[in-house]
Every structure is written in C-alpha cells, then in structure tokens.
VORO-668344 format. One line per field, with one value per atom (N, C-alpha, C): z, y, x; residue in three letters; residue number from 1; atom name. Coordinates in Angstrom, 1 decimal, padded with zeros to 4 digits, always signed. Example, Ala and Ser with C-alpha at 12.3 -4.5 7.8 and 13.67 -1.06 7.14 Angstrom:
BEGIN
Z c(+007.8, +007.8, +007.8, +007.1, +007.1, +007.9)
Y c(-005.7, -004.5, -003.3, -002.2, -001.1, +000.0)
X c(+013.2, +012.3, +013.2, +012.8, +013.7, +012.9)
resn c(ALA, ALA, ALA, SER, SER, SER)
resi c(1, 1, 1, 2, 2, 2)
name c(N, CA, C, N, CA, C)
This chain:
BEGIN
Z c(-021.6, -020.9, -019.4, -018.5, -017.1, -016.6, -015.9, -014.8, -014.2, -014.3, -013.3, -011.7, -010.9, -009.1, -008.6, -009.1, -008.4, -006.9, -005.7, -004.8, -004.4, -003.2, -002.9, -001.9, -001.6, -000.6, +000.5, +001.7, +002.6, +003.0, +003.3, +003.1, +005.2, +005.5, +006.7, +006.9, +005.7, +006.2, +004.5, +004.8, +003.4, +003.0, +001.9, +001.4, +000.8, +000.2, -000.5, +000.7, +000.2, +001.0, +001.3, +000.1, +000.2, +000.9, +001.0, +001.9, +003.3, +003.9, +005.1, +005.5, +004.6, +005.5, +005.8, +004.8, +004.9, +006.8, +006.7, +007.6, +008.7, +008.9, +010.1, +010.5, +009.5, +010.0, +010.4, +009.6, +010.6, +012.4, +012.5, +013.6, +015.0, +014.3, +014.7, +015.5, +014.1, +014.4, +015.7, +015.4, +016.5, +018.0, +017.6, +019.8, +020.1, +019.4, +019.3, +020.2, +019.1, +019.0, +018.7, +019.4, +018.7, +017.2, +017.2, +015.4, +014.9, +014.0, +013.5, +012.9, +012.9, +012.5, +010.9, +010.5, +008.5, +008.2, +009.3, +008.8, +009.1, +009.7, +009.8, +008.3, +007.6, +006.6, +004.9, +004.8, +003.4, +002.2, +001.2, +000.3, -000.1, -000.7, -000.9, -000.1, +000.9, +001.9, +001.3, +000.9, +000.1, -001.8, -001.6, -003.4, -004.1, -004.1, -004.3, -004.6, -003.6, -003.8, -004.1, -003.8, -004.2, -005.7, -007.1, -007.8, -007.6, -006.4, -005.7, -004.5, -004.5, -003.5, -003.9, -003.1, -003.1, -001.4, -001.5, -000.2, +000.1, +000.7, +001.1, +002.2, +002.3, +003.2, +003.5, +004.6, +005.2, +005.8, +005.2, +004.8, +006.3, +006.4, +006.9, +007.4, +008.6, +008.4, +009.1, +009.7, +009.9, +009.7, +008.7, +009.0, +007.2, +006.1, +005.1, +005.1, +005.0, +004.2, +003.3, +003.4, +002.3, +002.4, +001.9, +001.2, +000.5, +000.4, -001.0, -001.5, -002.6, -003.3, -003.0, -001.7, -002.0, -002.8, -003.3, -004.0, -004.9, -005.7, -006.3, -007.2, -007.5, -007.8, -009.6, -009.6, -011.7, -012.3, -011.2, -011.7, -011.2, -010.5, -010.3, -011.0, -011.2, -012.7, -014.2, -014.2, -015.5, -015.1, -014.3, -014.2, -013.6, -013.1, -012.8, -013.8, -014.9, -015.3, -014.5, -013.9, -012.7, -013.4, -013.6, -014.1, -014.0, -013.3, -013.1, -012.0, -011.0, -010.0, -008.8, -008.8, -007.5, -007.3, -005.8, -005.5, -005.8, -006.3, -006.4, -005.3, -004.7, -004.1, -004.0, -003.2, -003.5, -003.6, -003.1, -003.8, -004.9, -005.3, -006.8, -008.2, -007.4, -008.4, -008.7, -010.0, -009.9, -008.9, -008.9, -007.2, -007.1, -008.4, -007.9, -007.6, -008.2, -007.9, -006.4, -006.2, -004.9, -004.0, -003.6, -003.4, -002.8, -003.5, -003.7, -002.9, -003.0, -002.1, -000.9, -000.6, +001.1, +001.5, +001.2, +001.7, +002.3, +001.5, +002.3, +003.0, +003.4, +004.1, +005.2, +005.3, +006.3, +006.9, +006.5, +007.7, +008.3, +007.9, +008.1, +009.4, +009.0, +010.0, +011.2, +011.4, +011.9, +012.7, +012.4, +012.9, +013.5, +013.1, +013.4, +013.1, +012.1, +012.2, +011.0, +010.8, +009.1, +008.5, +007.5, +007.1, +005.6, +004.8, +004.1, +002.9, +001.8, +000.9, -000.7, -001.5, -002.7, -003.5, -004.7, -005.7, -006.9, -008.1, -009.6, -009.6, -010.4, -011.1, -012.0, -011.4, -012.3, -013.4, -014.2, -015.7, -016.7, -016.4, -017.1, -017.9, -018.3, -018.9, -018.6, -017.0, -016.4, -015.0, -015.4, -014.4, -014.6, -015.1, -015.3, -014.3, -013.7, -012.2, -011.4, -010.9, -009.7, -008.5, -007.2, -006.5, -005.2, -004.0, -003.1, -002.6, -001.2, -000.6, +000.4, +001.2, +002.1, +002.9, +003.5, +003.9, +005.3, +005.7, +006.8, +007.3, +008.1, +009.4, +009.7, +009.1, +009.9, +010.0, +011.1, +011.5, +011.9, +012.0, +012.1, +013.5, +014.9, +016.0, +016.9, +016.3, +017.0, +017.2, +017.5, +018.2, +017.0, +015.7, +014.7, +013.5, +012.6, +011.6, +010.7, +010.3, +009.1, +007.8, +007.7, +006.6, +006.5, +004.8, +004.9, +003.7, +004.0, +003.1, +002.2, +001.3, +000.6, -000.4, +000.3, -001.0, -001.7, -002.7, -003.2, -004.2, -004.5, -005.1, -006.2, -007.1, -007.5, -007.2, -007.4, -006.5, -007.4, -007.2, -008.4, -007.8, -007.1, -006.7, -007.4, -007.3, -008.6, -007.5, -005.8, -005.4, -004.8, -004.5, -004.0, -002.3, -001.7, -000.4, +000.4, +001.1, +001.6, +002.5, +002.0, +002.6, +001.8, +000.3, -000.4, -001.6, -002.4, -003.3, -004.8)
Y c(+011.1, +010.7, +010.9, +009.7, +009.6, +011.0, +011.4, +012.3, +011.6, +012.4, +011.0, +011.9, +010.8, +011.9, +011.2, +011.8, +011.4, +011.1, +011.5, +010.9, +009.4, +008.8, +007.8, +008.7, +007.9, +008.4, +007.3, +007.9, +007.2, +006.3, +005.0, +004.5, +003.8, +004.1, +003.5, +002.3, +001.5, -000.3, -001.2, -002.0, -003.0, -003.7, -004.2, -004.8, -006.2, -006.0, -006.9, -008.2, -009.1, -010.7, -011.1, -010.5, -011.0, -010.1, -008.8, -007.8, -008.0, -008.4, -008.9, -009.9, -010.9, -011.8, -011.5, -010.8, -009.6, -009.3, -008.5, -007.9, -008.5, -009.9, -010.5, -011.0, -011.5, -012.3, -011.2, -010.0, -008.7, -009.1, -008.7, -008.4, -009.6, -011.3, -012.1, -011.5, -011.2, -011.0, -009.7, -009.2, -007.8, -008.0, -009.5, -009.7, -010.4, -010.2, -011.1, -009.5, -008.7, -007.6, -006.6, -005.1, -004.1, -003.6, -003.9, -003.5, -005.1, -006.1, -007.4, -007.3, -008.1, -008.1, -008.5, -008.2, -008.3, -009.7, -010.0, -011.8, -012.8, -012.0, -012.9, -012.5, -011.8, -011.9, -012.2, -012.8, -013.7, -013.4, -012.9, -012.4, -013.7, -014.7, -015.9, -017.3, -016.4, -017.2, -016.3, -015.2, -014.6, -014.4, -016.0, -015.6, -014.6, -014.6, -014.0, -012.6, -012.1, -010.7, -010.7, -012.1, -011.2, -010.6, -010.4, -009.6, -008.6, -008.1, -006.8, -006.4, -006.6, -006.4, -005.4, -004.6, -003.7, -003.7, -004.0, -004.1, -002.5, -001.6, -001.1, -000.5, -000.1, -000.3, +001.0, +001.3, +002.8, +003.1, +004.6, +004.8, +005.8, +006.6, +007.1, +008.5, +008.8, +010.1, +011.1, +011.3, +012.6, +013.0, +014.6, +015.5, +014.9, +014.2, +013.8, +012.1, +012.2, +010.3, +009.9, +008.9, +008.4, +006.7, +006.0, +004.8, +004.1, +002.9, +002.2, +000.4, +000.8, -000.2, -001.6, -002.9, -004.0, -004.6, -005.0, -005.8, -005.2, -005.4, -005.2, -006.0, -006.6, -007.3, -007.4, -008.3, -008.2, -007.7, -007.3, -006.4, -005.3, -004.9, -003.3, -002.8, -003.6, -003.6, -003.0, -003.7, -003.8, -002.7, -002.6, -001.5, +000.2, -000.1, +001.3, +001.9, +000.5, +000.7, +001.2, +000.3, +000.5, -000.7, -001.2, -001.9, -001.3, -002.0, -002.1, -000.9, -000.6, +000.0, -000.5, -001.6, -002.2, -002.3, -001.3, -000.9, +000.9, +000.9, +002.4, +003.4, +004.4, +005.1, +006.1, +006.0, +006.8, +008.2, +009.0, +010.4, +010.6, +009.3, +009.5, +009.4, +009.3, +009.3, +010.7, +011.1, +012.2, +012.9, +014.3, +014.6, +014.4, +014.3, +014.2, +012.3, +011.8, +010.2, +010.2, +010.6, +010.5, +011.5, +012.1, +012.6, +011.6, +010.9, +010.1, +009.0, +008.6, +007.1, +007.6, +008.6, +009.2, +009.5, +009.6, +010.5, +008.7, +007.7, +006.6, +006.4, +006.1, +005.5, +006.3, +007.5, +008.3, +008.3, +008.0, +007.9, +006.3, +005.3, +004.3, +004.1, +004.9, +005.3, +006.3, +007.3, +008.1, +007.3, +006.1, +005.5, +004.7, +003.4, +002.4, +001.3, +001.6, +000.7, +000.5, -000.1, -000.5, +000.8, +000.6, +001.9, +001.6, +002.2, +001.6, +002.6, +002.8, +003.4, +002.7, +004.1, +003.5, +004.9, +004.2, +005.3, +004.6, +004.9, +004.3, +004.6, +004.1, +004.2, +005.4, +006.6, +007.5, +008.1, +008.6, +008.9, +007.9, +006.7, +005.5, +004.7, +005.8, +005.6, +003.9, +004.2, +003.1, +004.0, +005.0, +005.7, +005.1, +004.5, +003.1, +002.1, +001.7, +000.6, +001.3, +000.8, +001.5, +000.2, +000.6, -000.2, -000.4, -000.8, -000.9, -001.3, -000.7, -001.4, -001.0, -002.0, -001.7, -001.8, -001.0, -000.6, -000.9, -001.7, -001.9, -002.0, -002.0, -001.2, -003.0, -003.0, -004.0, -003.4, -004.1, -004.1, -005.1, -004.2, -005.4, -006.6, -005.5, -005.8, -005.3, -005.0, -005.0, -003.9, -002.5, -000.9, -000.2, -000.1, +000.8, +000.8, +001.1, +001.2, +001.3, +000.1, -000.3, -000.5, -001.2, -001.5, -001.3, -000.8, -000.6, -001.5, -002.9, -003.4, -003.2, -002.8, -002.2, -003.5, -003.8, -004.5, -004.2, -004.8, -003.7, -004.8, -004.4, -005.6, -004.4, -004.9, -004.3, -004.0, -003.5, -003.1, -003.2, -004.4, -004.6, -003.9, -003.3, -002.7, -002.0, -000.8, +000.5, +001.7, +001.2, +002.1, +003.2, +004.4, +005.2, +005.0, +005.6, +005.1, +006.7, +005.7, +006.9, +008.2, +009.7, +010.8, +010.9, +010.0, +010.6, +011.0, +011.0, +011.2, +009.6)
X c(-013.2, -012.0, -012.3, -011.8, -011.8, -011.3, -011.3, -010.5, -009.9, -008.6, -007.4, -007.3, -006.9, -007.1, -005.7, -004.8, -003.0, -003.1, -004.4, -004.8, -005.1, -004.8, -005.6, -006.3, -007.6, -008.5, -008.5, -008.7, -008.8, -010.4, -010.7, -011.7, -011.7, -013.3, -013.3, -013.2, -013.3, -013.6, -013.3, -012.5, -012.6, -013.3, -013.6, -015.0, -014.2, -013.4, -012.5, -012.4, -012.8, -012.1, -011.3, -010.2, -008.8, -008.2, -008.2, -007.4, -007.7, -009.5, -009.5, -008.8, -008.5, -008.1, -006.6, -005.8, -004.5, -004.3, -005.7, -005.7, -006.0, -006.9, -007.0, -005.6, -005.0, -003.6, -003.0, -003.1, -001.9, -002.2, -003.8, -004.1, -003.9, -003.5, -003.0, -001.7, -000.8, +000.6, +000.7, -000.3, +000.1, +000.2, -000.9, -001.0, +000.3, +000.7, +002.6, +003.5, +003.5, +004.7, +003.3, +004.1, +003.1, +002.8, +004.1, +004.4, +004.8, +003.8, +004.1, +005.4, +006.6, +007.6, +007.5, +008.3, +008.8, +008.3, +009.5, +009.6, +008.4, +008.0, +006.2, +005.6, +005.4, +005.1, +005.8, +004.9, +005.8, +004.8, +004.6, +003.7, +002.6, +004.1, +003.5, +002.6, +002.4, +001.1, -000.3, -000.1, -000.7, -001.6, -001.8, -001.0, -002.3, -003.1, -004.3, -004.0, -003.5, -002.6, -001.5, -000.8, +001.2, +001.3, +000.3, +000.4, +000.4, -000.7, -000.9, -000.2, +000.8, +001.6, +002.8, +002.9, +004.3, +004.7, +005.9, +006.2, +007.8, +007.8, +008.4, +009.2, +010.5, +011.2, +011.7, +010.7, +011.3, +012.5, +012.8, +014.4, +014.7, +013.9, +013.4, +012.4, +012.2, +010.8, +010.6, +011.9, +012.2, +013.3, +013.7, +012.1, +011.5, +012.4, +011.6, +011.4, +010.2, +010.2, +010.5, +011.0, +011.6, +011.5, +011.1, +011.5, +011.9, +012.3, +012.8, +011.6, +011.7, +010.9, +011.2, +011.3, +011.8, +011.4, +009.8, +009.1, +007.9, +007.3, +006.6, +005.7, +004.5, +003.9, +003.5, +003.2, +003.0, +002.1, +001.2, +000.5, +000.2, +000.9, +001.2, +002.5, +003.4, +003.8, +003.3, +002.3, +001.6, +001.0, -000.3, -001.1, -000.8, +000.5, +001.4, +002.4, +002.7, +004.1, +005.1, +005.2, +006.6, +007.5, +007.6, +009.0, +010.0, +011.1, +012.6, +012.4, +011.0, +011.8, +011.9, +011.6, +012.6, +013.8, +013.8, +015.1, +015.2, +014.2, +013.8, +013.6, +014.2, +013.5, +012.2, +011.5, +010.1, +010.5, +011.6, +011.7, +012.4, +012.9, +013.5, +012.8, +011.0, +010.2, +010.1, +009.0, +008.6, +008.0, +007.5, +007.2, +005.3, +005.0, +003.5, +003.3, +004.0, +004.3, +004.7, +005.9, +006.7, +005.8, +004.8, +003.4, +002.8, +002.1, +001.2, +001.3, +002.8, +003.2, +003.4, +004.4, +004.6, +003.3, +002.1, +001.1, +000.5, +000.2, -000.2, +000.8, +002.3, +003.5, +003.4, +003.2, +003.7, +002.2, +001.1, -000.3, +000.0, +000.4, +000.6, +001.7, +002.8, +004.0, +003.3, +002.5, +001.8, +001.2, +000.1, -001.1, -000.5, +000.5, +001.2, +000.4, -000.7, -001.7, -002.1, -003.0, -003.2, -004.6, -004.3, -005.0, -005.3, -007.0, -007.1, -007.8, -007.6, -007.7, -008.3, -008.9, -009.1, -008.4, -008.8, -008.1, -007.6, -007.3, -006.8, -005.9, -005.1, -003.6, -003.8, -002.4, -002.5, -001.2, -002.1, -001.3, -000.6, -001.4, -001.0, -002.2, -002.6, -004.2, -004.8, -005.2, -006.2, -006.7, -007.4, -008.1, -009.8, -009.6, -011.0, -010.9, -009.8, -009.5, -009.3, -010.8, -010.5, -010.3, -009.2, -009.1, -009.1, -009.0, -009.2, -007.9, -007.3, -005.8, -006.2, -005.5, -004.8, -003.2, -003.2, -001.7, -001.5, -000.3, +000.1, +001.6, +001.5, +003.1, +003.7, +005.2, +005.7, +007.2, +007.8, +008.8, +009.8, +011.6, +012.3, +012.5, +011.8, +012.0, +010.6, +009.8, +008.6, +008.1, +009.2, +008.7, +008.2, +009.2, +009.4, +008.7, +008.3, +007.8, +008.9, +009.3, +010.5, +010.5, +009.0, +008.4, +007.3, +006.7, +005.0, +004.8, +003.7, +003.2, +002.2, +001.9, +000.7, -000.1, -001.3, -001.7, -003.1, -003.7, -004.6, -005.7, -006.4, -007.2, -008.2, -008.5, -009.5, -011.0, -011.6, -013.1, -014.2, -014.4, -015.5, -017.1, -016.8, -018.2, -018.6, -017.9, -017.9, -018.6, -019.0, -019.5, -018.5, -019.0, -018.4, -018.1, -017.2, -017.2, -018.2, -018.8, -019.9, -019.2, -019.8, -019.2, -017.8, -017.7, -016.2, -016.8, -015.8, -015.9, -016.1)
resn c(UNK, UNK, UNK, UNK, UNK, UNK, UNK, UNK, UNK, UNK, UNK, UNK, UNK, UNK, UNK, UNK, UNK, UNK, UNK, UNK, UNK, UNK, UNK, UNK, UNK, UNK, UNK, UNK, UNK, UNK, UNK, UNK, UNK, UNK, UNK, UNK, UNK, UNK, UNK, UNK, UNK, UNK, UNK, UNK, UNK, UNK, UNK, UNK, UNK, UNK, UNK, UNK, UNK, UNK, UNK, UNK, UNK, UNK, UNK, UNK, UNK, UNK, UNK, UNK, UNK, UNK, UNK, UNK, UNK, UNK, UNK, UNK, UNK, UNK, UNK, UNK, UNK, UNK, UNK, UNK, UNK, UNK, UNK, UNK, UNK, UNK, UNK, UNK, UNK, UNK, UNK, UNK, UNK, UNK, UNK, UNK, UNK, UNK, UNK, UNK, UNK, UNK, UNK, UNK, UNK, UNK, UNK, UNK, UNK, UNK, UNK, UNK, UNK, UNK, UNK, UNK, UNK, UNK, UNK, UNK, UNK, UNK, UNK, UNK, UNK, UNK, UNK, UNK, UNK, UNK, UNK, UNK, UNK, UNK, UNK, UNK, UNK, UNK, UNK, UNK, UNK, UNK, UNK, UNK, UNK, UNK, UNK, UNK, UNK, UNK, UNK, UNK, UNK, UNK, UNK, UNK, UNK, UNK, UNK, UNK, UNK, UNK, UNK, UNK, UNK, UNK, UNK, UNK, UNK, UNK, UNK, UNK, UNK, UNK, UNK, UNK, UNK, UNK, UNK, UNK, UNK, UNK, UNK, UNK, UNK, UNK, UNK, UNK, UNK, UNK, UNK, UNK, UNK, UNK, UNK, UNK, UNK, UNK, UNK, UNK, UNK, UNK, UNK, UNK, UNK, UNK, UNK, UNK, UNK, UNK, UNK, UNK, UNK, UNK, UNK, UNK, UNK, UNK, UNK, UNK, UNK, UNK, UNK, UNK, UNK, UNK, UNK, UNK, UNK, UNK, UNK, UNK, UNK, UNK, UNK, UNK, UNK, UNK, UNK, UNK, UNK, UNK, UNK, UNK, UNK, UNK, UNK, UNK, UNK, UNK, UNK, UNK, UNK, UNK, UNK, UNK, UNK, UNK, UNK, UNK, UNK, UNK, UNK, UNK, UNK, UNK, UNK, UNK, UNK, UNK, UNK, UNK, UNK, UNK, UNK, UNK, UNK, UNK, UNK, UNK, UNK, UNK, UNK, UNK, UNK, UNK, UNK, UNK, UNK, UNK, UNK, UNK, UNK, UNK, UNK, UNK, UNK, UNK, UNK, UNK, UNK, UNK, UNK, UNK, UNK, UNK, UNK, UNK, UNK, UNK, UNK, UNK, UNK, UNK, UNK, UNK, UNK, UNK, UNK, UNK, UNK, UNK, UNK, UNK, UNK, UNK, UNK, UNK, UNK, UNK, UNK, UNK, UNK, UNK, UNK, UNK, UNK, UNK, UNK, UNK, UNK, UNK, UNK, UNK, UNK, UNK, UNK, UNK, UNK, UNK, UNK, UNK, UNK, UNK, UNK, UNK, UNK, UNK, UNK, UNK, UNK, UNK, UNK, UNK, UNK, UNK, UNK, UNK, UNK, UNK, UNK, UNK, UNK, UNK, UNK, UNK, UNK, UNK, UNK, UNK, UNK, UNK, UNK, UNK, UNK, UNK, UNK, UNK, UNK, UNK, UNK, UNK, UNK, UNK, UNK, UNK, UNK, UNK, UNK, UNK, UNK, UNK, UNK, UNK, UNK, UNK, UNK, UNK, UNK, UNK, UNK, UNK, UNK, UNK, UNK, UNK, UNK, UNK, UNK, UNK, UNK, UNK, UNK, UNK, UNK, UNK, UNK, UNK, UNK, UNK, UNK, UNK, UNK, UNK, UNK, UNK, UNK, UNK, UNK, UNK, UNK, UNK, UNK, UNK, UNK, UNK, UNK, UNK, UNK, UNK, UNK, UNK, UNK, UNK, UNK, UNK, UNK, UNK, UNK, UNK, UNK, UNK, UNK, UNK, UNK, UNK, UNK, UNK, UNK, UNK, UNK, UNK, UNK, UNK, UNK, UNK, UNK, UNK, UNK, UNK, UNK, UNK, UNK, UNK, UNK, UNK, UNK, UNK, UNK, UNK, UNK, UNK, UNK, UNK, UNK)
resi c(1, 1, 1, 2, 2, 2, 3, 3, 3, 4, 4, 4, 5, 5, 5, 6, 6, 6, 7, 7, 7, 8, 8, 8, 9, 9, 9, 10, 10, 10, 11, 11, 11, 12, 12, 12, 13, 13, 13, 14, 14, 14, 15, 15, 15, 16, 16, 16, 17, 17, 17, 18, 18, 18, 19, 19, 19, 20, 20, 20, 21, 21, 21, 22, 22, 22, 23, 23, 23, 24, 24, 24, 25, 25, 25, 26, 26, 26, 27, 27, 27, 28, 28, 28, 29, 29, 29, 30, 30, 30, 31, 31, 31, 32, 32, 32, 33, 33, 33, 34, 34, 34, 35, 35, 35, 36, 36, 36, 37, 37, 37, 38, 38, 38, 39, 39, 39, 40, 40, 40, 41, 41, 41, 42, 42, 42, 43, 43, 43, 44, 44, 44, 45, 45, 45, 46, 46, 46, 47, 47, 47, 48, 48, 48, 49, 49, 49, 50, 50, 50, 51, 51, 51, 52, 52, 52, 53, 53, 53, 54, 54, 54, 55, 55, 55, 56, 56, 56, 57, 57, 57, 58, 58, 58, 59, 59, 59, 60, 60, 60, 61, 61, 61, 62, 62, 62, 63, 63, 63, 64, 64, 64, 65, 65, 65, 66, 66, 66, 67, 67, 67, 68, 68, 68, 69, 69, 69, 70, 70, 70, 71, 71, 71, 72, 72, 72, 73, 73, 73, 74, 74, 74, 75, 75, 75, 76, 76, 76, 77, 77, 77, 78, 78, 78, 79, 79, 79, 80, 80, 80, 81, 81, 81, 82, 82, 82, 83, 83, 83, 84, 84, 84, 85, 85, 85, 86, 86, 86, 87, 87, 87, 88, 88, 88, 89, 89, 89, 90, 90, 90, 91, 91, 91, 92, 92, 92, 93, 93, 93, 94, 94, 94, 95, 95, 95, 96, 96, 96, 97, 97, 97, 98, 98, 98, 99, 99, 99, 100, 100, 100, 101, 101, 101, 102, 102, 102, 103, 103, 103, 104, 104, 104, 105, 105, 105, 106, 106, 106, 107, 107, 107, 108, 108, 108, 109, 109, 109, 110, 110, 110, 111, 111, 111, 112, 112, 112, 113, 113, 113, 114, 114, 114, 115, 115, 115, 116, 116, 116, 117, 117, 117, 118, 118, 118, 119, 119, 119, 120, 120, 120, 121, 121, 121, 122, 122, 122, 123, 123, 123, 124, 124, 124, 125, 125, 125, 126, 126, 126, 127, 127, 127, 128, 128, 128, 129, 129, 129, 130, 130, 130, 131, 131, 131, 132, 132, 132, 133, 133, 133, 134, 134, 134, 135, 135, 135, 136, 136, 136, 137, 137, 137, 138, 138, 138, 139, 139, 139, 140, 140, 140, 141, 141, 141, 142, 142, 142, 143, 143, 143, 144, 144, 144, 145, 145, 145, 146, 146, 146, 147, 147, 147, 148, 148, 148, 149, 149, 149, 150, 150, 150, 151, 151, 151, 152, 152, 152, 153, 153, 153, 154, 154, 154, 155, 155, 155, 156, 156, 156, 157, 157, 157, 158, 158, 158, 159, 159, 159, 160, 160, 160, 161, 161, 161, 162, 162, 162, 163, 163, 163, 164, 164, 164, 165, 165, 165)
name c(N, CA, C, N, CA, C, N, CA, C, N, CA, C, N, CA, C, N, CA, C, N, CA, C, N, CA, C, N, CA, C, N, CA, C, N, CA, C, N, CA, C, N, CA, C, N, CA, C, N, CA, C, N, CA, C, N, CA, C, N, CA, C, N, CA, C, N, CA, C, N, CA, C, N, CA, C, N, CA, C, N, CA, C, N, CA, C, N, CA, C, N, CA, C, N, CA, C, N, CA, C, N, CA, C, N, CA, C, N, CA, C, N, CA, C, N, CA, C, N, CA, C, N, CA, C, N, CA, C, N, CA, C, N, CA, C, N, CA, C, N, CA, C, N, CA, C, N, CA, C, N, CA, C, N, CA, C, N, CA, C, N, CA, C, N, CA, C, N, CA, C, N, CA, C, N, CA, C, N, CA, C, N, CA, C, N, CA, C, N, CA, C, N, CA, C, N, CA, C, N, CA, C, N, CA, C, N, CA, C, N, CA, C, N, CA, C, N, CA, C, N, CA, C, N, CA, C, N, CA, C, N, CA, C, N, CA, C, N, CA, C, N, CA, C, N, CA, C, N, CA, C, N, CA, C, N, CA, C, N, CA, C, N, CA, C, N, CA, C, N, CA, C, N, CA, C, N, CA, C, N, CA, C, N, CA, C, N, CA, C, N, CA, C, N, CA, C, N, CA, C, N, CA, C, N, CA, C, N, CA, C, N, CA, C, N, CA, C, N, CA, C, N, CA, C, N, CA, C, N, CA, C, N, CA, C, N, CA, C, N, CA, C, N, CA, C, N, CA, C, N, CA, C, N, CA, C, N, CA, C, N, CA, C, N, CA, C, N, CA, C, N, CA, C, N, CA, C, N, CA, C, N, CA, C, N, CA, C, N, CA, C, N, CA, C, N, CA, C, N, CA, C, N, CA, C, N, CA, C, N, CA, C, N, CA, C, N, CA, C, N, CA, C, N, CA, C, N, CA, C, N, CA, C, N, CA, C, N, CA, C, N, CA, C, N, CA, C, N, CA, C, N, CA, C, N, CA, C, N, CA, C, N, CA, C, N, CA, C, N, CA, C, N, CA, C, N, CA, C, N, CA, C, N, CA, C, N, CA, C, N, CA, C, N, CA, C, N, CA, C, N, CA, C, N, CA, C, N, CA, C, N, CA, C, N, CA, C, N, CA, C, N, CA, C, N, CA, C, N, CA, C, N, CA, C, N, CA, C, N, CA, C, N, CA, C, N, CA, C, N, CA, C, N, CA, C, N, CA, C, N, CA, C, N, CA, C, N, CA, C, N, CA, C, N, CA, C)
C-alpha cells in the first residue's frame, strides 16, 4: 500500500506544457493589472485542463481563510470525489481536507503570485497519481486576491522534485 501525504509540496518550476502555457497567459495578463482580473480568465480557452481545474473564491484571510468552491473540474471530481461540492466552503470540509486547500490558497494570497506544487489525491485510494499544479491569484479589480485558480495535470514523469521528497 502507497503512503498517502494529505500535503501538497511546493515545486520550483513546472514541467507540464499545459500548466506553462496556464502560466504564460497569467503572466500576459499581469502587465495589464497587478493581480490579472477573474474575467480575463475563462477555463474553456483552456480545455486541456478545464477537467483539472478548480477555481476558488476567496471569502476571506484575516485572521481565518476561507474560501468557496465556484468550479470544479470532471476530474477532480472523479479523482478527489468531490461531487456536489460546488459551492462548498473550504472550512466546511473536514479539517485535514480544509488543511490542505488553505495551505496552497493562502501562499498564493501571501505571494500574490503563482505558485506551484505536486502531491496526490488524498484518502481516496489514488495515492498512485501523482500530480503537478499550479496555483494562481486573480482578482475582481486588479489590487486584491479574490480568487485562486488551481489547475493540475498529471505528472507522468514519476521523478521526484530535487531537494523534496
């Protein structure tokens, strides 16, 4: 049996093609506004990822974070068993769940910047996928961190990320 790690880890650089190019278009939108606005992003210019997409809408972060689930993908669906929680709030999950998601949201909100991680899906016996995301800061007007986009892809590399685990 895998070892499951309710962690994502933080990763210096993405490998994935589809998350870069995620991330090049962020980095378009930023010479715009400091924080790229919501509505510049649309999943479905995305389609590659919009399975892997969860898009979230910070509630707010001080002194607790909190968010709510707008969107969620079909297969973070499948591979989380999240069904029907869109519209969900992240502390009304369990607390090692609701853990898990604040700890990416709130470096994201912290950084104001995109930020990028690996890690598997946990306690939903698929600690065998392992995957690659990344996470990014949009907003409704440009200053704030309103919304955190998360998207994620699988990692067919299998390699470890150097100096982790």
């Amino acid at each position: 049996m895998l070892h499951e790690d309710p962690r994502w880890h933080s990763k210096t650089a993405l490998e994935r093609p589809e998350l870069l190019a995620l991330l090049e278009q962020w980095h378009g939108w930023a010479q715009v506004e400091p924080i790229p606005l919501r509505k510049r992003f649309d999943p479905v210019d995305f389609p590659k990822l919009l399975p892997w997409v969860i898009l979230a809408e910070v509630l707010g972060d001080q002194p607790h974070f909190d968010a709510r689930y707008r969107y969620l993908g079909t297969e973070i669906v499948h591979n989380f068993k999240s069904a029907n929680l869109t519209g969900t709030r992240i502390s009304d999950l369990a607390p090692i769940f609701a853990r898990r998601w604040s700890e990416v949201c709130e470096k994201v909100i912290a950084t104001r910047g995109p930020q990028f991680f690996r890690g598997a899906p946990f306690m939903v016996d698929k600690a065998f996928l392992k995957l690659e995301m990344l996470a990014l800061p949009l907003s409704r007007a440009g200053d704030a961190v309103d919304f955190v986009v998360i998207a994620m892809t699988p990692d067919s590399t299998g390699r470890p990320e150097p100096g982790g685990k």
